[in-house]
N, C-alpha and C positions, 0 to 999 in steps of 0.2 A: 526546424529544431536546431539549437545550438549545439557545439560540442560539448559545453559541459552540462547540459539538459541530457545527453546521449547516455553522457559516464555514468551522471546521478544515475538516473533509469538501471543502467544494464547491473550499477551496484545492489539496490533496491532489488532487481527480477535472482539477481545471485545469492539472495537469503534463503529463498525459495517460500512456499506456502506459509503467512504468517500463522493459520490452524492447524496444518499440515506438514511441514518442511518439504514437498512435495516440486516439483517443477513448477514454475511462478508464471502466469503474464499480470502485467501492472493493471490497475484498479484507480483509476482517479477518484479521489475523494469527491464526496457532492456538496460536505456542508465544510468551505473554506475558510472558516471566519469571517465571510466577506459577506454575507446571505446564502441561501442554500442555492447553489449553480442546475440548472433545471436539466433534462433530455436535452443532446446537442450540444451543450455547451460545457465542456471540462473545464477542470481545476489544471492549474499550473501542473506543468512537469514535474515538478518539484514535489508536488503533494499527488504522490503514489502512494499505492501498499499493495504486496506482492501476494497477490492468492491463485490458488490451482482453478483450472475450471470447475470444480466440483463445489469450490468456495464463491467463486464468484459468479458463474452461472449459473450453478446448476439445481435441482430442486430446495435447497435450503442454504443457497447461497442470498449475497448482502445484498444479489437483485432480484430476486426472486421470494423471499423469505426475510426482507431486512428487520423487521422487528426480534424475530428469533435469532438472526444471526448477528443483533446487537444485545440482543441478551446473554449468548453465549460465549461473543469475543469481544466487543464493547464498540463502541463505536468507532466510526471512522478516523476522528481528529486522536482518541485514545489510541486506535493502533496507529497512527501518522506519528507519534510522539514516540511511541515505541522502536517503530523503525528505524527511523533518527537517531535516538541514544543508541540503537544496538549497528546503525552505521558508524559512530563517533568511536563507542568501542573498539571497532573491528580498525579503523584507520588509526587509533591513539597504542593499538597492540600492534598494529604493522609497522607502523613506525618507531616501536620498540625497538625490531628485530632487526 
């Protein structure tokens, strides 16, 4: 992993739960706009999204439950685009300051 694959990550895991705001580990996306990336095989560093284990493992999480928990929070590439804008924010207001 690179270092600036490291930074993305640790920024992405410091939003915390994208349904939760809860304590984060990253989530690779599975459908990249590239074909859907199968068991085994991730998505770039780069395409994270920060969910608690209760989001993302656990009985009505995106692997367990993925139909209902894209009913509920929307799909993966939809919260990948949201993460993004609300990292863009975060660095466009710290560099306000």
């Amino acid at each position: 992993m690179k270092k600036a694959e490291k930074i993305h990550m640790d920024k992405v895991a410091s939003l915390g739960c994208y349904c939760c705001e809860r304590p984060a580990s990253l989530h690779h996306i599975r459908n990249n706009g590239k074909g859907n990336v199968g068991m085994g095989r991730k998505s770039s560093n780069y395409e994270v999204i920060p969910l608690c284990y209760d989001h993302h493992q656990g009985k009505f999480s995106i692997h367990m439950s993925k139909k209902t928990f894209i009913e509920k929070f929307g799909t993966e590439k939809e919260i990948l685009k949201n993460i993004l804008e609300r990292l863009r924010q975060f660095e466009c207001h710290s560099s306000i300051l």
